[in-house]
mmCIF file of the N, C-alpha and C atoms, coordinates in Angstrom:
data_MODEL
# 
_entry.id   MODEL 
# 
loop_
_atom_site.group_PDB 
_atom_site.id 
_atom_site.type_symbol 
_atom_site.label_atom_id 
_atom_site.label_alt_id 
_atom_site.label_comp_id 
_atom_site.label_asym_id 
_atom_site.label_entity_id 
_atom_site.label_seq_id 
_atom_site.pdbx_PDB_ins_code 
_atom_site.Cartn_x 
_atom_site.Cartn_y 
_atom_site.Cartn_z 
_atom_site.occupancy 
_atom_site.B_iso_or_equiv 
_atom_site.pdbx_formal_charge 
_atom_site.auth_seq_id 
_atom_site.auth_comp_id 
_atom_site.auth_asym_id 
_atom_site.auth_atom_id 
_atom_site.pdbx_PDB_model_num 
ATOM 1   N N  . UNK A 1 1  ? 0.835   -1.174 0.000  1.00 0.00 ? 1  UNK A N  1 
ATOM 2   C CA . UNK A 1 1  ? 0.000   0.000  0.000  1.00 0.00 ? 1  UNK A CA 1 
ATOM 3   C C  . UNK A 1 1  ? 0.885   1.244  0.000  1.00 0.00 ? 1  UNK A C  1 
ATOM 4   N N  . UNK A 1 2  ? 0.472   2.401  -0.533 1.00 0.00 ? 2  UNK A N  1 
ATOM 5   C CA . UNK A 1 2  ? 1.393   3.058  -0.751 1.00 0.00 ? 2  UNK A CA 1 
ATOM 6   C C  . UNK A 1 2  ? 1.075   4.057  0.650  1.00 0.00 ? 2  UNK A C  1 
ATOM 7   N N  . UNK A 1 3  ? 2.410   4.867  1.315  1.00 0.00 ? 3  UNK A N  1 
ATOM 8   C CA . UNK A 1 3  ? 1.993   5.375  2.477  1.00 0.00 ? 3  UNK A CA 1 
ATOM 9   C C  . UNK A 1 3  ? 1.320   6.393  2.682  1.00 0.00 ? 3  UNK A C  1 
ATOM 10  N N  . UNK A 1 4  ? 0.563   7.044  1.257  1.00 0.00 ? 4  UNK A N  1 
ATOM 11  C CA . UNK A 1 4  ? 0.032   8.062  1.210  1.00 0.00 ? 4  UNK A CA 1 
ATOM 12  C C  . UNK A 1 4  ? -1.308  7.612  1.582  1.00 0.00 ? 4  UNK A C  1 
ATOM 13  N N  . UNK A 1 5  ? -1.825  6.503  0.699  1.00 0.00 ? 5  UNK A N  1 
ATOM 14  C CA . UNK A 1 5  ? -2.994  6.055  0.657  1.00 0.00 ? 5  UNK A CA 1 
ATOM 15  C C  . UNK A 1 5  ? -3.689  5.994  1.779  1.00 0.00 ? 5  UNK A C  1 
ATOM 16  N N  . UNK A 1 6  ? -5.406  6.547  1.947  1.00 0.00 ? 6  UNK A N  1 
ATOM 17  C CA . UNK A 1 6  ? -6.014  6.449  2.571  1.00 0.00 ? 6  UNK A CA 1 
ATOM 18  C C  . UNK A 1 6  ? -6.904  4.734  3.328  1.00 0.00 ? 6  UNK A C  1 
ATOM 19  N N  . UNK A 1 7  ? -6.199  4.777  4.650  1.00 0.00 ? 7  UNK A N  1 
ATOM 20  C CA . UNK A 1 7  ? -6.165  3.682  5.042  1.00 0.00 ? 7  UNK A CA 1 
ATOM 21  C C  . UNK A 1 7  ? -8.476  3.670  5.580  1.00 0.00 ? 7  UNK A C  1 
ATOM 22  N N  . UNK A 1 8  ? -8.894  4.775  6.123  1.00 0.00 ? 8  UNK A N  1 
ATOM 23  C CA . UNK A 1 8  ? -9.759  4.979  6.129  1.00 0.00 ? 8  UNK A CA 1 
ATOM 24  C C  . UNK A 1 8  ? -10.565 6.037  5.659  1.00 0.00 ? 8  UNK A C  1 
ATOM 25  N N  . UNK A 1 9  ? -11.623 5.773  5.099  1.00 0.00 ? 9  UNK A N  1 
ATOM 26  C CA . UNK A 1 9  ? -12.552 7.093  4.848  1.00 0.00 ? 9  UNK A CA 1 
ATOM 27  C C  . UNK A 1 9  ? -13.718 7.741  5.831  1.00 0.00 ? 9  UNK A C  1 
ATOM 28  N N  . UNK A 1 10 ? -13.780 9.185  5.795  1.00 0.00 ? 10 UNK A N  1 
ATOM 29  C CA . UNK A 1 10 ? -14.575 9.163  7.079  1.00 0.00 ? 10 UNK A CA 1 
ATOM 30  C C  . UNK A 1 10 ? -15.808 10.587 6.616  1.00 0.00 ? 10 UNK A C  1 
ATOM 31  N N  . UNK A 1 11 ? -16.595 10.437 6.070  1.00 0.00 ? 11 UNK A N  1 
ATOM 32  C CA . UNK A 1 11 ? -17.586 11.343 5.604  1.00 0.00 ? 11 UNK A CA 1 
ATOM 33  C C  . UNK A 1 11 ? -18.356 11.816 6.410  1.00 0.00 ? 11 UNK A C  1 
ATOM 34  N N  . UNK A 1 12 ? -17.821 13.232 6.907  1.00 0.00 ? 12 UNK A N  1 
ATOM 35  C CA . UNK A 1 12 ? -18.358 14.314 7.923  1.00 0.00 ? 12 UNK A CA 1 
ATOM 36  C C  . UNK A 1 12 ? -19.714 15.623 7.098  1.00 0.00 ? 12 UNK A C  1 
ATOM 37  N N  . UNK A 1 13 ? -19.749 14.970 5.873  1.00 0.00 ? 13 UNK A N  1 
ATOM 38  C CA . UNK A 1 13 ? -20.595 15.936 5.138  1.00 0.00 ? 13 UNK A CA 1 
ATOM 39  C C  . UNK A 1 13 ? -22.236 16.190 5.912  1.00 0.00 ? 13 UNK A C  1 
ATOM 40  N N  . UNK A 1 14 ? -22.349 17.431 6.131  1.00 0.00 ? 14 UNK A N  1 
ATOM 41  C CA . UNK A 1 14 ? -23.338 18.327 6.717  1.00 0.00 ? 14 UNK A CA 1 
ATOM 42  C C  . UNK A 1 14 ? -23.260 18.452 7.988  1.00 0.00 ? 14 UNK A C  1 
ATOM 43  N N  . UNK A 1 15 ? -22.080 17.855 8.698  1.00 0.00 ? 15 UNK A N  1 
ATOM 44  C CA . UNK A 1 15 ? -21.676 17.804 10.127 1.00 0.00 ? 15 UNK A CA 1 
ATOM 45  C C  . UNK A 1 15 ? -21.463 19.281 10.443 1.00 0.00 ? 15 UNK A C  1 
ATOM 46  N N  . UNK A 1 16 ? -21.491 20.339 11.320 1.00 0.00 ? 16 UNK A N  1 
ATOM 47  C CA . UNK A 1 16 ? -21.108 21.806 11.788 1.00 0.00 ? 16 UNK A CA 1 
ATOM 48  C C  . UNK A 1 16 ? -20.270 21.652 12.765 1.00 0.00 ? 16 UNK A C  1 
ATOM 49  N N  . UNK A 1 17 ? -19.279 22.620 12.845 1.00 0.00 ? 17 UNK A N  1 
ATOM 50  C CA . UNK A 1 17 ? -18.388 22.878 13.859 1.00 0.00 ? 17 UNK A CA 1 
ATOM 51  C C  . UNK A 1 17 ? -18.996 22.831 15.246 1.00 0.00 ? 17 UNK A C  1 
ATOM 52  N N  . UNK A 1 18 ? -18.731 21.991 16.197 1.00 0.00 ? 18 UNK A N  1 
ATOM 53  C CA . UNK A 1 18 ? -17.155 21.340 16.258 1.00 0.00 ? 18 UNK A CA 1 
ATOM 54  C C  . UNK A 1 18 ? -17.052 19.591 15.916 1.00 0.00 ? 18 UNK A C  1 
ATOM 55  N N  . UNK A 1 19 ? -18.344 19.274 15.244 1.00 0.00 ? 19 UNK A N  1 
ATOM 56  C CA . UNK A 1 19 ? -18.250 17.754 15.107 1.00 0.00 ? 19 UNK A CA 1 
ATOM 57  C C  . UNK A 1 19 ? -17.350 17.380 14.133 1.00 0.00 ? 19 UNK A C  1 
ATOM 58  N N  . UNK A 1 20 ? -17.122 17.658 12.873 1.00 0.00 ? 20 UNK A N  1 
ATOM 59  C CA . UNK A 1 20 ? -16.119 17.250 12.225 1.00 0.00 ? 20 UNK A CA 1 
ATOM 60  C C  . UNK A 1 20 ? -14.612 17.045 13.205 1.00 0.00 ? 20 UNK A C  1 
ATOM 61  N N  . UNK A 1 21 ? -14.347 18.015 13.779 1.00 0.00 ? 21 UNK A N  1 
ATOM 62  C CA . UNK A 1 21 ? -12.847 17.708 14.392 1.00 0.00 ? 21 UNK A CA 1 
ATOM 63  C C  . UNK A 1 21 ? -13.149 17.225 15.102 1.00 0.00 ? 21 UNK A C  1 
ATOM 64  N N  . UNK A 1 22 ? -14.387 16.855 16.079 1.00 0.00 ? 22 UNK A N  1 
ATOM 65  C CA . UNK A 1 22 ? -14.815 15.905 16.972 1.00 0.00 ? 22 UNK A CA 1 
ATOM 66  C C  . UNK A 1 22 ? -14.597 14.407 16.693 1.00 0.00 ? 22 UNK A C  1 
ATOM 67  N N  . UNK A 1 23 ? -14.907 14.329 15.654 1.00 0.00 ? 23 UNK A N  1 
ATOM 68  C CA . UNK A 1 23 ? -15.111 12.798 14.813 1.00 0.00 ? 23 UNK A CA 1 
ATOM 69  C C  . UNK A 1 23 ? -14.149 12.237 14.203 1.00 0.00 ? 23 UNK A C  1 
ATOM 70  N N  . UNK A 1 24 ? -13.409 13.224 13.634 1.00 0.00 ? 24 UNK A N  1 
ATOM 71  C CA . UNK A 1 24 ? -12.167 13.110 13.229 1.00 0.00 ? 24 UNK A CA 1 
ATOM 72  C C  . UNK A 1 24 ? -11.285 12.616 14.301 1.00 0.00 ? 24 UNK A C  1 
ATOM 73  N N  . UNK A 1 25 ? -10.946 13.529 15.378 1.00 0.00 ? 25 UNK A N  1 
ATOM 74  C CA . UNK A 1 25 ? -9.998  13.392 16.498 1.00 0.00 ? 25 UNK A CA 1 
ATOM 75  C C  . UNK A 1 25 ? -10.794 11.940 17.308 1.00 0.00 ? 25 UNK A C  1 
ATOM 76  N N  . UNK A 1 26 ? -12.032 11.267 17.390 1.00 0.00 ? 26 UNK A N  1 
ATOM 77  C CA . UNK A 1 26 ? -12.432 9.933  17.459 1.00 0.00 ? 26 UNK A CA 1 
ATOM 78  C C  . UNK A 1 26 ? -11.564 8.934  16.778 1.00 0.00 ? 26 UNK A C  1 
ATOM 79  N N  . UNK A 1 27 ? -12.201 9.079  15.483 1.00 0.00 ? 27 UNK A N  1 
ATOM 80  C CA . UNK A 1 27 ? -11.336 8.069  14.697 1.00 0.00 ? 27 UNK A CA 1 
ATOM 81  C C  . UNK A 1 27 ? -9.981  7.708  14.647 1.00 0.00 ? 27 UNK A C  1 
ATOM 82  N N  . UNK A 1 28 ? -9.313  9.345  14.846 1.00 0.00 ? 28 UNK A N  1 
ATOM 83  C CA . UNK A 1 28 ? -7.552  9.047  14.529 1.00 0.00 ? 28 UNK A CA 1 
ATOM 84  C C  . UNK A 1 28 ? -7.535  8.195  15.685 1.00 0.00 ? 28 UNK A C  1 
ATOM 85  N N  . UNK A 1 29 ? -8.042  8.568  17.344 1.00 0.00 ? 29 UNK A N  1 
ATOM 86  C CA . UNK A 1 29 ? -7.739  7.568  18.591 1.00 0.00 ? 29 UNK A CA 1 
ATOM 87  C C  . UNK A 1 29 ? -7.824  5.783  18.258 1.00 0.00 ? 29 UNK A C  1 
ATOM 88  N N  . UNK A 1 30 ? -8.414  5.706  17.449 1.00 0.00 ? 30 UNK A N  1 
ATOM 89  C CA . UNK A 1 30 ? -8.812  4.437  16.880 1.00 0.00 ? 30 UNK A CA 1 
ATOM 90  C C  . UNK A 1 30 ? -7.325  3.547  15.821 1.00 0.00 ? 30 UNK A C  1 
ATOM 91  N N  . UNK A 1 31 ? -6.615  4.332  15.041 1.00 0.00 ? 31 UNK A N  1 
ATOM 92  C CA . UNK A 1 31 ? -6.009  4.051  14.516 1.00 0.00 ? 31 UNK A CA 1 
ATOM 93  C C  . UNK A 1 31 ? -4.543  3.784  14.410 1.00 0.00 ? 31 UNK A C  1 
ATOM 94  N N  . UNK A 1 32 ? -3.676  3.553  14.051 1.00 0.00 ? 32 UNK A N  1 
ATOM 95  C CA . UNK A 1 32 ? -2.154  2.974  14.524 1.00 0.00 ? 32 UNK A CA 1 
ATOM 96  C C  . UNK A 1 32 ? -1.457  4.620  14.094 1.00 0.00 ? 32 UNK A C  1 
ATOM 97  N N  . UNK A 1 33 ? -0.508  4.288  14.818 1.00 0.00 ? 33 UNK A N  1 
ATOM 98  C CA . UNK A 1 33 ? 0.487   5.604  14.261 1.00 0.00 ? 33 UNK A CA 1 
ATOM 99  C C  . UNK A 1 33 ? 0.744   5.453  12.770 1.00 0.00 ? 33 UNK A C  1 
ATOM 100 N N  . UNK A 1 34 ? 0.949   6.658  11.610 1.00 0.00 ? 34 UNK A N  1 
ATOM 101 C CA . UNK A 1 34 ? 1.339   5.976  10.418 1.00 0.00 ? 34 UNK A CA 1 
ATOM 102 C C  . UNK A 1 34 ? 0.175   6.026  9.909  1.00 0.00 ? 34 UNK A C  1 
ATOM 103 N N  . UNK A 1 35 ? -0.853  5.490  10.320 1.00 0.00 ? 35 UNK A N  1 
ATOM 104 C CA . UNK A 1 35 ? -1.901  5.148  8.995  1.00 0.00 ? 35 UNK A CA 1 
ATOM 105 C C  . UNK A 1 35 ? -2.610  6.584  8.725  1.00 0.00 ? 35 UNK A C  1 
ATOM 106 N N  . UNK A 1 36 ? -3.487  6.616  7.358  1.00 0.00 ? 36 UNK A N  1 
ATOM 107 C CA . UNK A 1 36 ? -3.916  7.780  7.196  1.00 0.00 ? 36 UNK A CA 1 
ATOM 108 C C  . UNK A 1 36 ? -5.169  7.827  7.260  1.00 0.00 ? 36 UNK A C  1 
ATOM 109 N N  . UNK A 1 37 ? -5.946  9.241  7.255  1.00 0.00 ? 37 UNK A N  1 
ATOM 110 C CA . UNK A 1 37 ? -7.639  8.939  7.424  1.00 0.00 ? 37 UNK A CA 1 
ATOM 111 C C  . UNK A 1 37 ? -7.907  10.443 6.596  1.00 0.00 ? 37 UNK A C  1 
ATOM 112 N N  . UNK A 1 38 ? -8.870  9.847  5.504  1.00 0.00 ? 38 UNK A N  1 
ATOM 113 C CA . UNK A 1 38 ? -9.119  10.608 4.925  1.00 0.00 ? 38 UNK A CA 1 
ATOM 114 C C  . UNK A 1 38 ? -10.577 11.248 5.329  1.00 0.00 ? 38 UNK A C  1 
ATOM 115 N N  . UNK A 1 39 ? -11.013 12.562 5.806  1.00 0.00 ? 39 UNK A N  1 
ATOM 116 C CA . UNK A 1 39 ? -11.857 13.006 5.986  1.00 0.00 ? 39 UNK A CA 1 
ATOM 117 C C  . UNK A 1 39 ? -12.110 13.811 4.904  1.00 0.00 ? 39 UNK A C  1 
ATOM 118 N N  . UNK A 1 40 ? -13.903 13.692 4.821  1.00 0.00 ? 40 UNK A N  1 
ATOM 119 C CA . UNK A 1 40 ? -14.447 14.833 3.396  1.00 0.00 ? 40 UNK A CA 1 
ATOM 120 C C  . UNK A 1 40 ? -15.283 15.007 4.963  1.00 0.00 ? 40 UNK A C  1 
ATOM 121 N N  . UNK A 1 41 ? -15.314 16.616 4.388  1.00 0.00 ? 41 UNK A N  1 
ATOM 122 C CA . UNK A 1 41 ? -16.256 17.426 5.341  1.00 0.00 ? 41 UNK A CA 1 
ATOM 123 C C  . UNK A 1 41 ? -17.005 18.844 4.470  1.00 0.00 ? 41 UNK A C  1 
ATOM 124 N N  . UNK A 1 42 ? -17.821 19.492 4.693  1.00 0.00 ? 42 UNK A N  1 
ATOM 125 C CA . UNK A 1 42 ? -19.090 20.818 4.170  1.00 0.00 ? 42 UNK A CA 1 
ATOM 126 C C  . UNK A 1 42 ? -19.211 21.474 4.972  1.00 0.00 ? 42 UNK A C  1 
ATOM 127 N N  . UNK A 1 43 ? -18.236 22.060 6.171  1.00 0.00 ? 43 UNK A N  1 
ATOM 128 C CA . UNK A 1 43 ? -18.575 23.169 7.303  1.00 0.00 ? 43 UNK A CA 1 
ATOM 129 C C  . UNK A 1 43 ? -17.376 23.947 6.575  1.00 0.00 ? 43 UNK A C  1 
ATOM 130 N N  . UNK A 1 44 ? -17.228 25.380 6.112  1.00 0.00 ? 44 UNK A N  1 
ATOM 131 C CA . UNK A 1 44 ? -16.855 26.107 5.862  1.00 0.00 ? 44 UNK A CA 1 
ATOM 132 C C  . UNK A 1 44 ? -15.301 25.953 6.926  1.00 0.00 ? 44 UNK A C  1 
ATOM 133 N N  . UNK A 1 45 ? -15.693 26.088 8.273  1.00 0.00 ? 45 UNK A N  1 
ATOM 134 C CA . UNK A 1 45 ? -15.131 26.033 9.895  1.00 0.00 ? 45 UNK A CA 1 
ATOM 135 C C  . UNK A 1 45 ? -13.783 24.974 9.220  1.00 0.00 ? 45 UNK A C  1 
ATOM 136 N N  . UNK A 1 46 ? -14.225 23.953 8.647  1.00 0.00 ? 46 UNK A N  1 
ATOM 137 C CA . UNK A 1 46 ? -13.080 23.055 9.147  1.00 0.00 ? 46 UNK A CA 1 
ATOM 138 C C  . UNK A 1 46 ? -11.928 22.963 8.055  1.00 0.00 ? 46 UNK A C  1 
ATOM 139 N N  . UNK A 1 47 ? -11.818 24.015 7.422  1.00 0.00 ? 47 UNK A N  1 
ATOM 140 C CA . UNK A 1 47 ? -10.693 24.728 7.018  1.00 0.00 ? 47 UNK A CA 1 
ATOM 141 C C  . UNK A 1 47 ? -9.828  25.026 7.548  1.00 0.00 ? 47 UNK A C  1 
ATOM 142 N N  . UNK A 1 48 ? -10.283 25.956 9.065  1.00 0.00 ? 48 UNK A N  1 
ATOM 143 C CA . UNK A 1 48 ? -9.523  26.182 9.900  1.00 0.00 ? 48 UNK A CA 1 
ATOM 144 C C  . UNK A 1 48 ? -9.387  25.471 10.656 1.00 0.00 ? 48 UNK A C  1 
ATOM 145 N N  . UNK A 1 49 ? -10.324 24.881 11.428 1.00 0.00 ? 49 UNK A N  1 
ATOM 146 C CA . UNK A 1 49 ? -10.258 23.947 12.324 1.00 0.00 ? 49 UNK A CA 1 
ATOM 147 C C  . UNK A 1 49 ? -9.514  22.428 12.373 1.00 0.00 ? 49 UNK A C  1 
ATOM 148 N N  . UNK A 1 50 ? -9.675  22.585 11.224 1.00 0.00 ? 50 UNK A N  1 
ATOM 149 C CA . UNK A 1 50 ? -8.677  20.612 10.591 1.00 0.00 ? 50 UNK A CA 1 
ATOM 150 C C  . UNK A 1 50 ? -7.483  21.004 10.735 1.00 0.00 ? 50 UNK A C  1 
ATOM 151 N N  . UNK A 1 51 ? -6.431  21.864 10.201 1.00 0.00 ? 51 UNK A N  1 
ATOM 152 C CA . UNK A 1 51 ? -5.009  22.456 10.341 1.00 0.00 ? 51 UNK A CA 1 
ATOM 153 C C  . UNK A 1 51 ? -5.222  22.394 11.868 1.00 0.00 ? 51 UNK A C  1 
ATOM 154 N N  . UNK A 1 52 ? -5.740  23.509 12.563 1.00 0.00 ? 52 UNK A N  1 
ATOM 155 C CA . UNK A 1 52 ? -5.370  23.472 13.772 1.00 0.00 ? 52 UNK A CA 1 
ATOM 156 C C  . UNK A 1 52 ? -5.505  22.297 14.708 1.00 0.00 ? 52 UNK A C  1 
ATOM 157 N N  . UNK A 1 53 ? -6.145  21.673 14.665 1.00 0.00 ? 53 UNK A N  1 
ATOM 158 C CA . UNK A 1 53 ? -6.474  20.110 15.453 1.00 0.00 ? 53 UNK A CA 1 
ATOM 159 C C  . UNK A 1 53 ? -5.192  19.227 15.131 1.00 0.00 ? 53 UNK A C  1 
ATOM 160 N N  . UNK A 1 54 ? -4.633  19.263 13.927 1.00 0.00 ? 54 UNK A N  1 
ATOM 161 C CA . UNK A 1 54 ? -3.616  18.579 13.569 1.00 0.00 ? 54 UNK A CA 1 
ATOM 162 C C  . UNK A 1 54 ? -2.585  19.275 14.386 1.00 0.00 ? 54 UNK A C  1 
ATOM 163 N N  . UNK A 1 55 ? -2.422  20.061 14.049 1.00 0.00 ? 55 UNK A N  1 
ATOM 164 C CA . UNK A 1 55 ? -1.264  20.792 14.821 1.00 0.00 ? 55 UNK A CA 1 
ATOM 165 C C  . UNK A 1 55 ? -0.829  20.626 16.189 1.00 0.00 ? 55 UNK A C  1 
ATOM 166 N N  . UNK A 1 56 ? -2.413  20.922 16.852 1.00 0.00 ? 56 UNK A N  1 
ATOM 167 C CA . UNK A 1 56 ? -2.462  21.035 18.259 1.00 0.00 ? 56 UNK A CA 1 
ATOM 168 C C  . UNK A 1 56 ? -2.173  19.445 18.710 1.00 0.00 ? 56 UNK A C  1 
ATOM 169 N N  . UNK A 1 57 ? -2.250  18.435 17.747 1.00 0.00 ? 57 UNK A N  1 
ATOM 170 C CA . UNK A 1 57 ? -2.609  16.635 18.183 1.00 0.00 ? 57 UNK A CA 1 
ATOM 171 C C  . UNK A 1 57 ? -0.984  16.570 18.010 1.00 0.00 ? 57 UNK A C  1 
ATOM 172 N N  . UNK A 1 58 ? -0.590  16.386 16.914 1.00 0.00 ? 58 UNK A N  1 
ATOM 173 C CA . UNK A 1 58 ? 1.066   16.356 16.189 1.00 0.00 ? 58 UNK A CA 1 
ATOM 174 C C  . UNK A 1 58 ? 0.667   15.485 15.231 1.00 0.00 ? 58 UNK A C  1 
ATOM 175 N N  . UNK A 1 59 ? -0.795  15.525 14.615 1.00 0.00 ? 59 UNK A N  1 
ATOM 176 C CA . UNK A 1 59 ? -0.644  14.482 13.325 1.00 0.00 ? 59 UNK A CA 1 
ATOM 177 C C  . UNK A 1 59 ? -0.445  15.839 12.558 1.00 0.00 ? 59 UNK A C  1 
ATOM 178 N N  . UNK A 1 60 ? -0.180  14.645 11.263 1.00 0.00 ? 60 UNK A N  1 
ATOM 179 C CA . UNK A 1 60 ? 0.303   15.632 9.917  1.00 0.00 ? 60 UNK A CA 1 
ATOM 180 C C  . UNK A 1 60 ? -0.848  15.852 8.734  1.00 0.00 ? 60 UNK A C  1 
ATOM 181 N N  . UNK A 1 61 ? -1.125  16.932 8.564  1.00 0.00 ? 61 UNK A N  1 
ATOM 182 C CA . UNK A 1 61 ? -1.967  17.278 7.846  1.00 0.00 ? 61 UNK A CA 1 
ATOM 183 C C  . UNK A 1 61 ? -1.087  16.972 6.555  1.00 0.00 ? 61 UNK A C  1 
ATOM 184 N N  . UNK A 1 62 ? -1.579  16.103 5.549  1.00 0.00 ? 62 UNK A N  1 
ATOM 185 C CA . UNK A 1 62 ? -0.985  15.533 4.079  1.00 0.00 ? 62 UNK A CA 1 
ATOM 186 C C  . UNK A 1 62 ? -1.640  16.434 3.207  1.00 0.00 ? 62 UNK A C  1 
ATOM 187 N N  . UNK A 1 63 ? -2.246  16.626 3.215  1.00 0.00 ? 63 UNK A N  1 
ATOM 188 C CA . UNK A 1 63 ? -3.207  17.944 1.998  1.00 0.00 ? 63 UNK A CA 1 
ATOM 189 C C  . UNK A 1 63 ? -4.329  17.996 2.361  1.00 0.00 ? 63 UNK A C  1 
ATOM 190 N N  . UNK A 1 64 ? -4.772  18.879 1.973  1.00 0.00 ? 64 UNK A N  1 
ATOM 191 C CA . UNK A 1 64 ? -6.415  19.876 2.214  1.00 0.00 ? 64 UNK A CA 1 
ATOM 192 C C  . UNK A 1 64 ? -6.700  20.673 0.615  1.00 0.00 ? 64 UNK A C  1 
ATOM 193 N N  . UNK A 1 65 ? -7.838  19.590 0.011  1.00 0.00 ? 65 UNK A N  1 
ATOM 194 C CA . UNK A 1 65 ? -8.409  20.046 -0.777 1.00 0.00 ? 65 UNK A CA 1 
ATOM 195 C C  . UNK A 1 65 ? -9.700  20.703 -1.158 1.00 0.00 ? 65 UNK A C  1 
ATOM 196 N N  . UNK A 1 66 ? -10.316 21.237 -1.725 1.00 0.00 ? 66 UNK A N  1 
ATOM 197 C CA . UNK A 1 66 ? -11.591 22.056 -1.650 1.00 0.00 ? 66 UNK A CA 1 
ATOM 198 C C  . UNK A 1 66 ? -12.181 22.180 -3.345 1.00 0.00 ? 66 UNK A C  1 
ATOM 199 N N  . UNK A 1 67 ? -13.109 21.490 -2.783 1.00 0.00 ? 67 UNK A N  1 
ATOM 200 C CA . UNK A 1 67 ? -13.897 20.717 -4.462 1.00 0.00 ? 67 UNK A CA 1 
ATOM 201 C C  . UNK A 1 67 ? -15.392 21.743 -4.155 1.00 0.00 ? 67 UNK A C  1 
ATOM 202 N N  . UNK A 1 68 ? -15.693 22.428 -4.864 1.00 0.00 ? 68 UNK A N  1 
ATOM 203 C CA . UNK A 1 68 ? -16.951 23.363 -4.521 1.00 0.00 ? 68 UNK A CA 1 
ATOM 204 C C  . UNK A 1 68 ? -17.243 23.398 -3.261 1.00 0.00 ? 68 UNK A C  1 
ATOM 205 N N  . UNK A 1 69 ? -18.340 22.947 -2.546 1.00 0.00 ? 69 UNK A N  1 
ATOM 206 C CA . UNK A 1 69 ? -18.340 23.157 -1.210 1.00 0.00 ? 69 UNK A CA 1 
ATOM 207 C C  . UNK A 1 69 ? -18.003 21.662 -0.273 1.00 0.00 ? 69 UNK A C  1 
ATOM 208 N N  . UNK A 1 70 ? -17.046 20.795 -0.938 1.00 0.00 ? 70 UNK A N  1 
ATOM 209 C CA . UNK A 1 70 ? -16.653 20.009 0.082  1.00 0.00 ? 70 UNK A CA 1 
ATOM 210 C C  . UNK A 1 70 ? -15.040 20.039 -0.030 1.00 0.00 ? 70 UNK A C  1 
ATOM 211 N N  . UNK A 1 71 ? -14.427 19.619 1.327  1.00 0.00 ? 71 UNK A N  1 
ATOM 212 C CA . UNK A 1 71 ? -13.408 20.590 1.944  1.00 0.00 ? 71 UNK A CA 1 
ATOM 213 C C  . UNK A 1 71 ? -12.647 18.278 1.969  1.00 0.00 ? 71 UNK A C  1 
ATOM 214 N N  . UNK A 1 72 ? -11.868 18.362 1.229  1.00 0.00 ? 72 UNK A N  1 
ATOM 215 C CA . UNK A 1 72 ? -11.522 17.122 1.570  1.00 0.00 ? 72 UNK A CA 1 
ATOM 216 C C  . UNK A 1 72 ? -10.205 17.095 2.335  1.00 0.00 ? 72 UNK A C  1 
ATOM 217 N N  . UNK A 1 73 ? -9.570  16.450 3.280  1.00 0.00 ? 73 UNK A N  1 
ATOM 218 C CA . UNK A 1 73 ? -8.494  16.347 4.243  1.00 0.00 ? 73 UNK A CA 1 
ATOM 219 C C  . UNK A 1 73 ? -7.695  14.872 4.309  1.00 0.00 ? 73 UNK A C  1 
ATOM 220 N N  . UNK A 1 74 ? -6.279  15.251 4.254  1.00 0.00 ? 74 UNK A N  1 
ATOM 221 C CA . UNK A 1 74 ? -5.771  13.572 4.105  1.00 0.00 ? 74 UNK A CA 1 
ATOM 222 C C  . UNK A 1 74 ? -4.871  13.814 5.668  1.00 0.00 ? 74 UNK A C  1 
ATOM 223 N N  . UNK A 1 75 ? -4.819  12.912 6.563  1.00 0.00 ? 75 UNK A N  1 
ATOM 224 C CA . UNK A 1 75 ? -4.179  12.921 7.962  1.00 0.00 ? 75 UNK A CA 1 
ATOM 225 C C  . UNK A 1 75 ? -3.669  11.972 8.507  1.00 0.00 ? 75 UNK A C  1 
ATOM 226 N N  . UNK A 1 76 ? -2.306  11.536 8.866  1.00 0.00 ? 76 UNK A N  1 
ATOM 227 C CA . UNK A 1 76 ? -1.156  10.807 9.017  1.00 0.00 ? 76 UNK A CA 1 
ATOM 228 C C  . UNK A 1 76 ? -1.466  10.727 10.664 1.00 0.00 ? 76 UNK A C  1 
ATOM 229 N N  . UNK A 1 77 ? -1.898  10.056 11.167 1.00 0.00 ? 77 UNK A N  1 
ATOM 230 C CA . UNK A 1 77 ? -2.035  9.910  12.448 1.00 0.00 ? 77 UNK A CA 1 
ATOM 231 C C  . UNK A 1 77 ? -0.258  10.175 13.010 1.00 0.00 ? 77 UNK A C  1 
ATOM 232 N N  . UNK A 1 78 ? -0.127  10.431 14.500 1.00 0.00 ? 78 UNK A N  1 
ATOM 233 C CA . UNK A 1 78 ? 1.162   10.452 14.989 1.00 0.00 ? 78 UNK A CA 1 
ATOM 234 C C  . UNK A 1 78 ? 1.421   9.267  15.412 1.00 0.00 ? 78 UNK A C  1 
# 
């Protein structure tokens, strides 16, 4: 598998701040160091809020893309 690849998918679409990073920061607890979790999310919020959660956790935000109004996120657990 390649180490970019999304080990899980996690569809936060119509979720509002603060559940996306809520759900998100769930799941990563769930997962091994290393693996990745791809979140798609539709709160404007978690633009900001996804960078900073990563930051504040020490996972690595892999890219943050933005497809009309869904905000997709790739995240490298620590």
């Amino acid at each position: 598998m390649n180490e970019n690849q999304p080990e899980t998918i996690l569809d936060l679409s119509g979720l509002l701040c603060p559940l996306p990073v809520l759900k998100a920061g769930k799941r990563l607890s769930t997962m091994r160091s290393g693996d990745v979790l791809k979140v798609i999310a539709t709160d404007p919020m978690s633009a900001i809020d996804m960078p900073h959660f990563c930051n504040q956790q020490g996972h690595t935000l892999l890219d943050h893309v933005q497809d009309d109004n869904t905000l997709i996120f790739r995240i490298r657990r620590k």
